[in-house]
C-alpha positions in Angstrom: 87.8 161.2 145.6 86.1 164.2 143.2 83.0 162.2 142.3 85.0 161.4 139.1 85.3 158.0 137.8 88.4 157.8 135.5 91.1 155.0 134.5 93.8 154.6 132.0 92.6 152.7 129.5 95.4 151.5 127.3 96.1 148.9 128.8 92.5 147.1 128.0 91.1 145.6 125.0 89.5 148.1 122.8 86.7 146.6 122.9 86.6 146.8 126.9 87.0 150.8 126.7 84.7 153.0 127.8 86.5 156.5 127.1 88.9 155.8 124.6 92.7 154.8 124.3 94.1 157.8 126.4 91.0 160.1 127.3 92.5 162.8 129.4 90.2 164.6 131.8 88.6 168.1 131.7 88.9 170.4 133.9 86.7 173.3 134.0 88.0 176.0 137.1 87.7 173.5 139.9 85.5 171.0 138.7 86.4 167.9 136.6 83.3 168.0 134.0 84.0 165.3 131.0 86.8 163.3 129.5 88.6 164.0 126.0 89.6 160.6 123.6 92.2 162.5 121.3 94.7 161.9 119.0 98.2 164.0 117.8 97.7 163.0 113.8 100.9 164.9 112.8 101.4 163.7 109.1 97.9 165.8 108.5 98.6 168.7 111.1 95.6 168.3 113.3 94.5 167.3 117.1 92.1 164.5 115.9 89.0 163.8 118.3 87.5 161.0 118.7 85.1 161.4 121.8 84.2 164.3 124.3 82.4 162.7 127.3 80.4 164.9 129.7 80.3 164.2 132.6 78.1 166.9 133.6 76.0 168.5 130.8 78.1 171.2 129.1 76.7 174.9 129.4 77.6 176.9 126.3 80.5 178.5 128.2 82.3 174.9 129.2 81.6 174.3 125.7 83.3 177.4 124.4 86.0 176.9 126.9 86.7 173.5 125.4 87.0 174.5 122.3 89.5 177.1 123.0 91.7 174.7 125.3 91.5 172.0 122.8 93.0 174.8 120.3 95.4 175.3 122.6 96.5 172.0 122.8 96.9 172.0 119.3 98.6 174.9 118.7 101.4 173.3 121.7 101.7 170.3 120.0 102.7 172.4 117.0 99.4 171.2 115.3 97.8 173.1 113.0 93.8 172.3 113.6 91.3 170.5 115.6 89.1 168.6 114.0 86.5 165.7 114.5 87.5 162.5 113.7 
């Protein structure tokens, strides 16, 4: 439908996954540019990622956008970093 290829994959094996356990798509204004494989780890405080999949090559403004929505996220789900996992 947007020239985006996306599934839920928590439901497969792990070793059947292509994104991750619950990789949530990114939306950049009106264009669906990558997939995010996070994780809430709450007893350290921090939006764990595991995987950032472009879809599209990242310029260093998606990039910087990212970052600050992935903060964001953090900061909603009363976490207090974002780090690489």
């Amino acid at each position: 439908l947007f020239d985006f290829e996306y599934a839920l994959e928590m439901y497969k094996p792990a070793a059947n996954r292509r994104w991750g356990y619950y990789a949530l798509p990114i939306l950049h204004h009106d264009q669906l540019v990558g997939k995010v494989d996070a994780v809430a780890d709450r007893n350290a405080s921090v939006l764990r990622i595991n995987a950032i999949h472009e879809d599209v090559a990242f310029t260093r403004g998606v990039t910087t956008a990212v970052r600050a929505e992935l903060k964001s996220l953090a900061s909603w789900l009363g976490l207090a970093a974002v780090e690489p996992s």
